[in-house]
Each structure stands twice: as structure tokens, then as C-alpha cells.
N, C-alpha and C positions, 0 to 999 in steps of 0.2 A: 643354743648357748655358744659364747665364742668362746672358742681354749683355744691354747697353745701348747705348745712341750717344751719339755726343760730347756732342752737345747738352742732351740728358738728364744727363750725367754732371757737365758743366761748369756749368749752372744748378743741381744741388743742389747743390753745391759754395759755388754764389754763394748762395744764399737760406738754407742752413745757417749759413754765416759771418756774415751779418747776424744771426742771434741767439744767435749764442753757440756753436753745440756744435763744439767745436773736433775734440773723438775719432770724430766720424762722419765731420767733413769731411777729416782726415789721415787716414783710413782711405779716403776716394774718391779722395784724392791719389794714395796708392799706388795702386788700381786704376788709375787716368790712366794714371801713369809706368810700371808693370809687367805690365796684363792687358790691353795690346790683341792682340786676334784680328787674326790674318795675314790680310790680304788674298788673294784666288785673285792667282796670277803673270799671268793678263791684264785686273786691274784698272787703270782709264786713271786713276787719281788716289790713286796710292800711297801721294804723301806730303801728301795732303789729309788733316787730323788728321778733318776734318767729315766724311768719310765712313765714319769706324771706327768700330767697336765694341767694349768691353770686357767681361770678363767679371767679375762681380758676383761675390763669395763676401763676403754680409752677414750678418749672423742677421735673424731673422725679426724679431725687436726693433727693431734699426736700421733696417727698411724700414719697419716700422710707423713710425718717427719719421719718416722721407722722405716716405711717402706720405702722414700727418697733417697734414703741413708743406704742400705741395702742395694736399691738400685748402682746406684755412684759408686759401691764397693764391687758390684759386678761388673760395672765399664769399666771399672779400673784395671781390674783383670785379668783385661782381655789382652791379648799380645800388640804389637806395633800392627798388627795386620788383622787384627779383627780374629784372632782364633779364639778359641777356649783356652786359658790361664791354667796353674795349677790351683785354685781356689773357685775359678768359675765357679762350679757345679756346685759348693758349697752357698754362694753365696745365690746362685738362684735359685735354692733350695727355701733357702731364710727368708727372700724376697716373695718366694709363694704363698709361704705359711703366715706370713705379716700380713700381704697383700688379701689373703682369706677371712681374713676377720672384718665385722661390720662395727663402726664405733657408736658411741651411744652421740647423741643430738642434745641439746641444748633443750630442755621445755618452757616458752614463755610465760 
């Protein structure tokens, strides 16, 4: 099953929206609002949104756009000399968790 976490999901939301693509970002809306994974019944923070995860059904396309996005937020990042930023780490973190996911295919 492909999931995400909140945090993952709520940042490309934000970083989509600053340039524009409105049909990727109302497509992770709905996942938000309709694909969160149940919690097991002795989870101690049920209604802690931060600690769900949802399930992903993107095409393979739209993640490439996610993870491009992410990518280009982390070279941007980077210092005039190729160091680590202060957001680097943040944003290779997001780039992992996008880049992990498989998107669904087209069926003829």
C-alpha cells in the first residue's frame, strides 16, 4: 500500500500551491480528507492528525511533479558553495518520502 504522513502530505500541498498547480494540489486535498489509514484501536493519539498516514493513489506523472518540486526546493537550498542550507534536511526528507511511493499506471 503507498502512504504518506501528514507532514509529507500537508507540505506538498503548501509548496504546489505557491506555483500554481492547482489539479495536483485538489487531488492531495482529497487524499487529506478521504485516505487516512485507521489507526490500530491502542493507538495513544488518535486524533492527532500528525501522526496518520494516507494512502497515495497518484499516477506516476504527478509524483514525478512532487518529487521535481522537492527536488529544486532542495538545490535551492543549498549554500553558494554546495553546503547544506538551513532547510536542506527538511526538504530531503520530503523528497524521500514522495520519491518512496509507486503511482498507479494507466490500464488500456
Amino acid at each position: 500500500m503507498n502512504t504518506i504522513d501528514y507532514t509529507s502530505l500537508s507540505e506538498a500541498i503548501t509548496e504546489l500551491s505557491k506555483i500554481g498547480l492547482k489539479e495536483i494540489v485538489t487531488k492531495l486535498e482529497n487524499i487529506l480528507e478521504n485516505n487516512e489509514v485507521e489507526k490500530p484501536k491502542l493507538h495513544n493519539r488518535k486524533e492527532d492528525k500528525t501522526t496518520s498516514y494516507y494512502r497515495v493513489n497518484l499516477a506516476e506523472e504527478e509524483l514525478e511533479v512532487i518529487t521535481n518540486v522537492f527536488l529544486d526546493l532542495e538545490v535551492g537550498s543549498l549554500t553558494e558553495d554546495g553546503e547544506v542550507g538551513n532547510s536542506t534536511d527538511r526538504y530531503v526528507k520530503l523528497l524521500n518520502n514522495w520519491s518512496n511511493i509507486n503511482g498507479e499506471t494507466a490500464s488500456l
